[in-house]
One Martini backbone bead per residue (centre of mass of N, CA, C, O) as a GRO file, in nm:
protein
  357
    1UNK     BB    1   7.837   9.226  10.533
    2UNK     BB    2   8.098   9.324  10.350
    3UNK     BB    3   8.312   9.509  10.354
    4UNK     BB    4   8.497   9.695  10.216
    5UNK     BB    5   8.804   9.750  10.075
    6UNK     BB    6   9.036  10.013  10.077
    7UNK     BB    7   9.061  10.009   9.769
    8UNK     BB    8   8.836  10.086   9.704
    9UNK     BB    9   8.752  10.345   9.863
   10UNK     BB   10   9.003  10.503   9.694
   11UNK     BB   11   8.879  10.475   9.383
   12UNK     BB   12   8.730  10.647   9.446
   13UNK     BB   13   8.565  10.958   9.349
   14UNK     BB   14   8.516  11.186   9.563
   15UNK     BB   15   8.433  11.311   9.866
   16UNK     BB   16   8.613  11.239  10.184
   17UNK     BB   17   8.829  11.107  10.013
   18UNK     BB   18   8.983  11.391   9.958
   19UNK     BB   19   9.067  11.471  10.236
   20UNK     BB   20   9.343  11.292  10.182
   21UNK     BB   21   9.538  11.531  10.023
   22UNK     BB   22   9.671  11.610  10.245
   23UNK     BB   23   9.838  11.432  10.401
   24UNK     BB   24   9.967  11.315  10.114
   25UNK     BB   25  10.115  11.531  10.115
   26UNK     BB   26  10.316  11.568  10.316
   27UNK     BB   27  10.415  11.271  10.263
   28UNK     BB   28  10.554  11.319   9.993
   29UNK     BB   29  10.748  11.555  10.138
   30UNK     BB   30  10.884  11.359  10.333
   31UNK     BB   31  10.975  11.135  10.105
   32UNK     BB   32  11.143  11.367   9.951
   33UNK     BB   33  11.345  11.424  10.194
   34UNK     BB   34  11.472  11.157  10.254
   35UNK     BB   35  11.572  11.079   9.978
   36UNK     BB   36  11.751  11.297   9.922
   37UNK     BB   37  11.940  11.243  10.194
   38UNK     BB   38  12.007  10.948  10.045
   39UNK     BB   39  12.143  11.071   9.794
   40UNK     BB   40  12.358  11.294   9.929
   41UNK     BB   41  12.470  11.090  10.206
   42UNK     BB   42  12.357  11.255  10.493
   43UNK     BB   43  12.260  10.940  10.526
   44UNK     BB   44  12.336  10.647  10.619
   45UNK     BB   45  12.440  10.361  10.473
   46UNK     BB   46  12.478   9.993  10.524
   47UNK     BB   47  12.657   9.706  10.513
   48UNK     BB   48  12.755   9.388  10.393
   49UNK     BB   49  12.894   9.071  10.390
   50UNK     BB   50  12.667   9.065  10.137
   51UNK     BB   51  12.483   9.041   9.906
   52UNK     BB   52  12.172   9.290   9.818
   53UNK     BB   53  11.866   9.188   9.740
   54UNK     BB   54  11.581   9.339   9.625
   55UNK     BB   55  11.213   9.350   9.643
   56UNK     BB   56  11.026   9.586   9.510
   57UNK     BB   57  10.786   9.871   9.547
   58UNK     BB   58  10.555  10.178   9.527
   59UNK     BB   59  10.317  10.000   9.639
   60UNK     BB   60  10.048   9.894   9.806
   61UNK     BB   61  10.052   9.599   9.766
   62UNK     BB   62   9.976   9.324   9.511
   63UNK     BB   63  10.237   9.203   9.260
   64UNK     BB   64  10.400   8.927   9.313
   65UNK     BB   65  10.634   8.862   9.485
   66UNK     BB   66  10.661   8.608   9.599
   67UNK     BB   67  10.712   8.413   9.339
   68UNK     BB   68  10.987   8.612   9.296
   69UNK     BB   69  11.145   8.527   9.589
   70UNK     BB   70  11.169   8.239   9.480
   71UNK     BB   71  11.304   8.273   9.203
   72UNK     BB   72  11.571   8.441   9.320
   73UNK     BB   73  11.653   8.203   9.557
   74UNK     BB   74  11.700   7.982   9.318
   75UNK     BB   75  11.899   8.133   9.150
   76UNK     BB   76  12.092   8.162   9.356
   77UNK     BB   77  12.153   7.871   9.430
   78UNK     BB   78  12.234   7.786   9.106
   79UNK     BB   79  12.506   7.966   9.194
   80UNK     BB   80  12.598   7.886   9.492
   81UNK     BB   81  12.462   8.028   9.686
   82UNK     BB   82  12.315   8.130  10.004
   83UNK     BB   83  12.019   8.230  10.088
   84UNK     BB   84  11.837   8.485  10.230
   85UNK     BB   85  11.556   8.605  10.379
   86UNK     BB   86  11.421   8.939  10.417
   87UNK     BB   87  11.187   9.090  10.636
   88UNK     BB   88  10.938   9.296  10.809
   89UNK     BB   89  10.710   9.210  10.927
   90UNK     BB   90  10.391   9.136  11.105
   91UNK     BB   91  10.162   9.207  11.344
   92UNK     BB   92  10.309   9.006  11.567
   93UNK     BB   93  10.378   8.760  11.824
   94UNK     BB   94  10.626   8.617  11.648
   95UNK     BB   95  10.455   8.463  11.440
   96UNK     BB   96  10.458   8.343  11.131
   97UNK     BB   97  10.310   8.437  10.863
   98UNK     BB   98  10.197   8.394  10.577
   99UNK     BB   99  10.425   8.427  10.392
  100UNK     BB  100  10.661   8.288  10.541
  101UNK     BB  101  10.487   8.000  10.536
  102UNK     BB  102  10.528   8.005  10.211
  103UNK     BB  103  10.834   8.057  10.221
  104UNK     BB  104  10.876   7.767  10.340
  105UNK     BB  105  10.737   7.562  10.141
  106UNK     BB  106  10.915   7.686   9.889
  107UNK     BB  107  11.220   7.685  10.071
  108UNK     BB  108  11.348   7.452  10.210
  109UNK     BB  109  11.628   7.583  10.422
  110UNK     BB  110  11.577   7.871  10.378
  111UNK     BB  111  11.640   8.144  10.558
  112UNK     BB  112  11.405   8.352  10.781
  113UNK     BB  113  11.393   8.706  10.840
  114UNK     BB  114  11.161   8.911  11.068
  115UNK     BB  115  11.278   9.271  11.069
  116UNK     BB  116  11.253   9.609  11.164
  117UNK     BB  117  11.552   9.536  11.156
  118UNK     BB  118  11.727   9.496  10.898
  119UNK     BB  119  12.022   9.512  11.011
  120UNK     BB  120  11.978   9.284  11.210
  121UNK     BB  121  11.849   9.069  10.999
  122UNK     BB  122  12.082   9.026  10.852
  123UNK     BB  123  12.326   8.955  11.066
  124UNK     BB  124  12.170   8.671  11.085
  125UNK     BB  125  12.188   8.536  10.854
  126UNK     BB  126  12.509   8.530  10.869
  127UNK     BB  127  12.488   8.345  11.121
  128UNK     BB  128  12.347   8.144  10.929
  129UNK     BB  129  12.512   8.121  10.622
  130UNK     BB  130  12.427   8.353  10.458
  131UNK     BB  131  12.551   8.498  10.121
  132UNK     BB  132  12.264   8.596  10.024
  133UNK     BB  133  12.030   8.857   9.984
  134UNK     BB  134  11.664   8.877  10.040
  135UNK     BB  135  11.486   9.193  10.013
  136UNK     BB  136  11.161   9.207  10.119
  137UNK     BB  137  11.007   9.477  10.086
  138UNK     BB  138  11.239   9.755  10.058
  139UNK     BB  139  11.291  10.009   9.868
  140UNK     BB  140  11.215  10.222  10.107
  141UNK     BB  141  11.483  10.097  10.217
  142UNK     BB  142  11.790  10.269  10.279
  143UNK     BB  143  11.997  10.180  10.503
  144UNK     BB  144  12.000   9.910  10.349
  145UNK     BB  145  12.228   9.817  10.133
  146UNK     BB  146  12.251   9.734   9.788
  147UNK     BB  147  12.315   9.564   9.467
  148UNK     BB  148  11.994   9.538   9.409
  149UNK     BB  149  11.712   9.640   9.205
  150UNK     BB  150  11.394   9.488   9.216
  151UNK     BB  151  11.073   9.634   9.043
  152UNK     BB  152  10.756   9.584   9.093
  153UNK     BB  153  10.504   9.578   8.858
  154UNK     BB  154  10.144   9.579   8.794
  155UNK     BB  155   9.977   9.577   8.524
  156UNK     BB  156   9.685   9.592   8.635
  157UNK     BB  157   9.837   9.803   8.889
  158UNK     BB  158  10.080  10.032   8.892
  159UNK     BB  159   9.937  10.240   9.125
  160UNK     BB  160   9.758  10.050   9.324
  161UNK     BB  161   9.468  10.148   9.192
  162UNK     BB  162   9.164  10.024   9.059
  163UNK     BB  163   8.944  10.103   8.846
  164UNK     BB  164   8.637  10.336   8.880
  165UNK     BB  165   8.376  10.420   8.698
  166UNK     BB  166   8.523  10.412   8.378
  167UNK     BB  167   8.815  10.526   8.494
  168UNK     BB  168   9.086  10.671   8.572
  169UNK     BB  169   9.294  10.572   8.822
  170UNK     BB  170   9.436  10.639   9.112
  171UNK     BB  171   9.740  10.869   9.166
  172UNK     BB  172   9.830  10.824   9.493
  173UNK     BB  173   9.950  10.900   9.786
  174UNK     BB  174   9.966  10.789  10.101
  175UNK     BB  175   9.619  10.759  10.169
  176UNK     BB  176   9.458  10.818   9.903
  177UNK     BB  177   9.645  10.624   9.849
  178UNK     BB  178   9.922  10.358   9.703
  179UNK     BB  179  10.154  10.531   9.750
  180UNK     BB  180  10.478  10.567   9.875
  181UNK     BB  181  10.601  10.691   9.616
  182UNK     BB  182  10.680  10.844   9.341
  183UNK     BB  183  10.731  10.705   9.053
  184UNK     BB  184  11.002  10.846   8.977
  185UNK     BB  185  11.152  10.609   9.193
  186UNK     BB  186  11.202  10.376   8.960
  187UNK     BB  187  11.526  10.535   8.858
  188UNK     BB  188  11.651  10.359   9.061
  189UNK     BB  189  11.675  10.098   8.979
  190UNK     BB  190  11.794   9.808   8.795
  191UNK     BB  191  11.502   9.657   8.746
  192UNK     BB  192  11.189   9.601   8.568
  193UNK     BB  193  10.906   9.391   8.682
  194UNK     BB  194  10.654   9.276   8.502
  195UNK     BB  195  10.327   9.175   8.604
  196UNK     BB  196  10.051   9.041   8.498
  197UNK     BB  197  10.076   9.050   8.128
  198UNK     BB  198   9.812   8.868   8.060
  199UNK     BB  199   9.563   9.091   8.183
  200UNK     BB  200   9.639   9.268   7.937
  201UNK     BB  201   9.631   9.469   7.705
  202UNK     BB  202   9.846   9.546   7.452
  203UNK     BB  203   9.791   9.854   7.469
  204UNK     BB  204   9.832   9.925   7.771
  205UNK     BB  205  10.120   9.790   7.819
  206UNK     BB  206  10.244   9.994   7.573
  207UNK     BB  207  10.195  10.242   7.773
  208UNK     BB  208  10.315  10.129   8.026
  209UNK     BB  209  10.617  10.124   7.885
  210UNK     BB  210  10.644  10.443   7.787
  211UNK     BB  211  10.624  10.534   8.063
  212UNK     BB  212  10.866  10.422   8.238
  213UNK     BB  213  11.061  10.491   8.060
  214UNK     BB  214  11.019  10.822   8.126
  215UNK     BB  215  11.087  10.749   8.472
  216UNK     BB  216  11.309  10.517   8.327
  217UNK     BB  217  11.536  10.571   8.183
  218UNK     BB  218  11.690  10.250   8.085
  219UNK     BB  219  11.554  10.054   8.230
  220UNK     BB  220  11.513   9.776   8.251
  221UNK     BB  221  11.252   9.517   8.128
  222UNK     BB  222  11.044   9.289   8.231
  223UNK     BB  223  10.823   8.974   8.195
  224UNK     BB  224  10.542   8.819   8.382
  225UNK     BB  225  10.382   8.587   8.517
  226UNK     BB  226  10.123   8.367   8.685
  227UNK     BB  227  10.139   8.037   8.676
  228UNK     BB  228   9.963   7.808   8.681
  229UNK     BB  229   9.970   7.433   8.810
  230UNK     BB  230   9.760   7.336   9.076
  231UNK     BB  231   9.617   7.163   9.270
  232UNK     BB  232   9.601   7.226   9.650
  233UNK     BB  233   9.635   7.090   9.955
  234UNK     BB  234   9.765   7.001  10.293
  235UNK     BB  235   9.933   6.766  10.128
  236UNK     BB  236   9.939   6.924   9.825
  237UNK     BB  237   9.862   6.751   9.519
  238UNK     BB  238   9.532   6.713   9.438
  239UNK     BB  239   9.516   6.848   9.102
  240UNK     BB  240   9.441   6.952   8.795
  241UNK     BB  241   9.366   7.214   8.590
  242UNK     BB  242   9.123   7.034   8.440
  243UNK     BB  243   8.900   7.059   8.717
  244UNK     BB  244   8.796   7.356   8.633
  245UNK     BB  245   8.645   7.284   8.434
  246UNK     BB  246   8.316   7.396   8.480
  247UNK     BB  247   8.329   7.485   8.786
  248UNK     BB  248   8.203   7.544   9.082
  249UNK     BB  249   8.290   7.825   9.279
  250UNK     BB  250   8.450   7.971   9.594
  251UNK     BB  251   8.622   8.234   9.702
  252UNK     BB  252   8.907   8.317   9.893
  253UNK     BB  253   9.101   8.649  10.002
  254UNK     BB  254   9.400   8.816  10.138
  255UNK     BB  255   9.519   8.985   9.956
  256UNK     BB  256   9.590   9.245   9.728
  257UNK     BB  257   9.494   9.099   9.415
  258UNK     BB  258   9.199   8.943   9.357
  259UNK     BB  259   9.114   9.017   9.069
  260UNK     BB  260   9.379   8.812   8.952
  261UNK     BB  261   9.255   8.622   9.033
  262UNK     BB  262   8.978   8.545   8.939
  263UNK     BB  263   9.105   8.524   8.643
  264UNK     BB  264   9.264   8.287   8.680
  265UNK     BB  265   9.020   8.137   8.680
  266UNK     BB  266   8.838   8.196   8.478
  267UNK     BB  267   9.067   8.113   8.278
  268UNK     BB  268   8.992   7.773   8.370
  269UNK     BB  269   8.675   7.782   8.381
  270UNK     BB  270   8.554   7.866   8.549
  271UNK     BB  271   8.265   7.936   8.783
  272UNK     BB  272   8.202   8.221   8.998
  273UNK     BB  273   7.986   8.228   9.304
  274UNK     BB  274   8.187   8.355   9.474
  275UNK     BB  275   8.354   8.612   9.642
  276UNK     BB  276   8.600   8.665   9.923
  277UNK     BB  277   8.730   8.980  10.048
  278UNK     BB  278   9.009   9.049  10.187
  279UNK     BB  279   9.252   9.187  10.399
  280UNK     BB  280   9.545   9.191  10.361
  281UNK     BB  281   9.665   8.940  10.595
  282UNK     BB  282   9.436   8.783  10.716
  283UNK     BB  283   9.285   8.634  10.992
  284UNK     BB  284   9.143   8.413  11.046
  285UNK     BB  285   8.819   8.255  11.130
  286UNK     BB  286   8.541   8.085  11.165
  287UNK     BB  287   8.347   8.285  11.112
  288UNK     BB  288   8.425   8.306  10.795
  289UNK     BB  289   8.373   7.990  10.721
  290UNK     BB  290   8.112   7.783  10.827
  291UNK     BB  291   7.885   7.809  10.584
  292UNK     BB  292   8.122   7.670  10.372
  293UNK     BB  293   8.140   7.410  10.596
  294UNK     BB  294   7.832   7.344  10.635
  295UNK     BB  295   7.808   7.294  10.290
  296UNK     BB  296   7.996   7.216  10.124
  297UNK     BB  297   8.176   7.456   9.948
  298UNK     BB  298   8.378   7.502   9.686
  299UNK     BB  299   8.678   7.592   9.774
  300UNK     BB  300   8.934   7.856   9.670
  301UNK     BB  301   9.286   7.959   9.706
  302UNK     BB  302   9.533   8.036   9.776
  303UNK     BB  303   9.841   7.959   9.932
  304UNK     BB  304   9.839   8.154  10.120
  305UNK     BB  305   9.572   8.131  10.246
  306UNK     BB  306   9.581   7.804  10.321
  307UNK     BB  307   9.779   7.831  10.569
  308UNK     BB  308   9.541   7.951  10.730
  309UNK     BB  309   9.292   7.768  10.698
  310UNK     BB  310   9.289   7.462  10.810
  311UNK     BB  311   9.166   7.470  11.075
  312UNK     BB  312   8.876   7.585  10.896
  313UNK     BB  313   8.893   7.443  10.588
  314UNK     BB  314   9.028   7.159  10.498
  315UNK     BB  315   8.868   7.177  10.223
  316UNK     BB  316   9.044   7.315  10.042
  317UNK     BB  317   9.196   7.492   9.778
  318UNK     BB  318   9.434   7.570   9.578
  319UNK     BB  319   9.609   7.774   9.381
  320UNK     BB  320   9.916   7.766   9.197
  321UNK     BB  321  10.208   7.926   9.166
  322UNK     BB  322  10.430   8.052   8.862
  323UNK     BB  323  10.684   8.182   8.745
  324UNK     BB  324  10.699   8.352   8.411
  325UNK     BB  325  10.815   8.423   8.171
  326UNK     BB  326  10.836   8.682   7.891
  327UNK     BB  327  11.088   8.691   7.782
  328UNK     BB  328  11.403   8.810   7.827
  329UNK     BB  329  11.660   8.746   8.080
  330UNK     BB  330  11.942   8.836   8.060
  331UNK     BB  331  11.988   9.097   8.228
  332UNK     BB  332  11.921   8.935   8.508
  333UNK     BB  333  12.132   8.746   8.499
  334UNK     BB  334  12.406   8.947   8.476
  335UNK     BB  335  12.329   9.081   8.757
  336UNK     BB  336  12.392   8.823   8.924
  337UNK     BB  337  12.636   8.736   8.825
  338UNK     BB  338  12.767   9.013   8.942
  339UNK     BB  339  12.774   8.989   9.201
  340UNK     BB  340  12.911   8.958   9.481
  341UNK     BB  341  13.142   8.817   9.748
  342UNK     BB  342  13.144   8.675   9.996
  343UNK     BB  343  13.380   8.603  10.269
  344UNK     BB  344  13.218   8.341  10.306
  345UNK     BB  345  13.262   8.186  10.016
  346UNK     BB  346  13.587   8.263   9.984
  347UNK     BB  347  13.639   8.107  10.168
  348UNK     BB  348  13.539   7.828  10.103
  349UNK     BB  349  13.703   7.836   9.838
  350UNK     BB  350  13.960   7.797  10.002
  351UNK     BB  351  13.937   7.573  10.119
  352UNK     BB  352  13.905   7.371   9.894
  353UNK     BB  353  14.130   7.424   9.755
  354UNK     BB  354  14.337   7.325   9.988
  355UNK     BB  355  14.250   7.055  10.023
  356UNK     BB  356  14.284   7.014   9.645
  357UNK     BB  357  14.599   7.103   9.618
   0.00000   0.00000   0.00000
């Protein structure tokens, strides 16, 4: 039988995992003395010669960043930017995980850099030819200066860990939960987006709207889903959402917020008889799926998790999704809009000029 999930084992109250919060509390004076010396300029932060634009959040686990660092991508592209992905990686081993594989199949082309010095990833970016940066998965990274921050809420679980028992989620600073900082750290933002707001009741997402307001007043606020769009294989899309219906499936999922994929499928009419739920970011082995793949047992997987499937369970198929607002983007429009020109770009377009001219 596998493990609960870390997550799971957290969300629970009483027993020995109270006594996580003496850690906790140290954490929190740690990360709150940091911050302080990087509010008041005592800590150096440098500066890359191109906008660096931030997504990032302050709990650990799934918001559904990748969806997101790929749609502020293209819309970086559509404004004429050269984008670069930078990201700290994990794992080691040098050979590029799960995310940046998939974030490699949605943006092919678009340079990106995993390292645990930002700045020596941006400079690298740079030297790859990339005139605007997205620093995925960096809010709590201080020393890379950005000019904008987007700090994405999950609807479905605002601070980390999921109710349980009936009661209100715990809301606790790592280790006892699943905060990096302070809530109230979201007041740095320049625009906070809110991902799967289709999950949740009008009730408790306005009561999550007034909370926000509260603790980043003024701060903008979006909104948006991840819309299914179709079943993929290991060679691309070989069918509509319309073969979900009445299916009966296993799940099997890797990510951070697995509750949320399965709403997702429930959503699209199947039926689940079984999730397999494993640690965000497992690397497969044959053990985990072979009795999946002698039984022939019709499985289904995010796209993140089928980039590392296909040699232990070639016919799985995935649930593709991508971003979709739901109500007004001018705001976030306008942010990308004003971002700074790099050096890099002002010469090509002088150059372009004088061609031209």
């Amino acid at each position: 039988m596998m493990r609960a999930r870390t997550e799971e084992r957290l969300a629970r109250r009483g027993g020995a995992v109270e006594l996580l919060r003496v850690p906790a509390a140290l954490y929190g004076l740690a990360a709150g003395l940091r911050g302080a010396l990087y509010d008041r300029g005592w800590l150096p932060q440098a500066r890359l010669d191109a906008p660096v634009v931030c997504v990032g959040n302050i709990s650990a686990g799934g918001t559904g960043k990748t969806p997101f660092v790929a749609w502020l991508a293209r819309e970086l592209a559509r404004r004429g930017r050269r984008p670069g992905l930078l990201s700290r990686g994990y794992g080691g081993g040098g050979a590029p995980n799960d995310e940046a594989r998939l974030l490699a199949e949605l943006l092919p082309g678009v340079p990106h850099v995993q390292a645990a010095d930002r700045l020596a990833g941006g400079l690298e970016l740079l030297r790859l030819g990339a005139d605007a940066i997205v620093m995925d998965d960096g809010f709590q990274h201080r020393r890379l200066a950005r000019d904008l921050d987007l700090v994405l809420v999950d609807a479905t679980r605002p601070w980390g860990l999921p109710a349980a028992d009936g009661a209100e989620p715990v809301r606790a600073l790592l280790p006892r939960g699943l905060l990096r900082e302070s809530p109230s750290g979201i007041a740095r933002a320049h625009a906070l987006v809110l991902t799967r707001v289709d999950q949740v009741r009008a009730d408790r997402l306005e009561d999550l709207a007034a909370e926000l307001e509260r603790l980043a007043p003024g701060v903008p606020r979006l909104a948006c889903v991840h819309a299914p769009r179709a079943l993929l294989g290991r060679a691309g899309r070989v069918a509509g959402l319309e073969s979900l219906r009445g299916a009966s499936l296993r799940l099997l999922s890797a990510i951070g917020n697995p509750d949320a994929f399965q709403r997702s499928v429930e959503a699209l009419g199947a039926r689940v008889l079984e999730h397999r739920r494993f640690p965000d970011h497992h690397r497969f082995t044959d053990a985990d799926v072979a009795d999946l793949r002698a039984h022939g047992a019709a499985v289904l997987c995010t796209h993140k998790d089928l980039v590392k499937l296909g040699e232990f369970l070639p016919e799985a198929r995935a649930l593709s999704v991508e971003l979709e607002f739901r109500g007004p983007t001018a705001v976030l429009e306008a942010l990308l809009d004003a971002l700074p020109i790099a050096r890099s770009a002002r010469e090509r377009a002088a150059l372009h000029e004088g061609l031209h001219g």
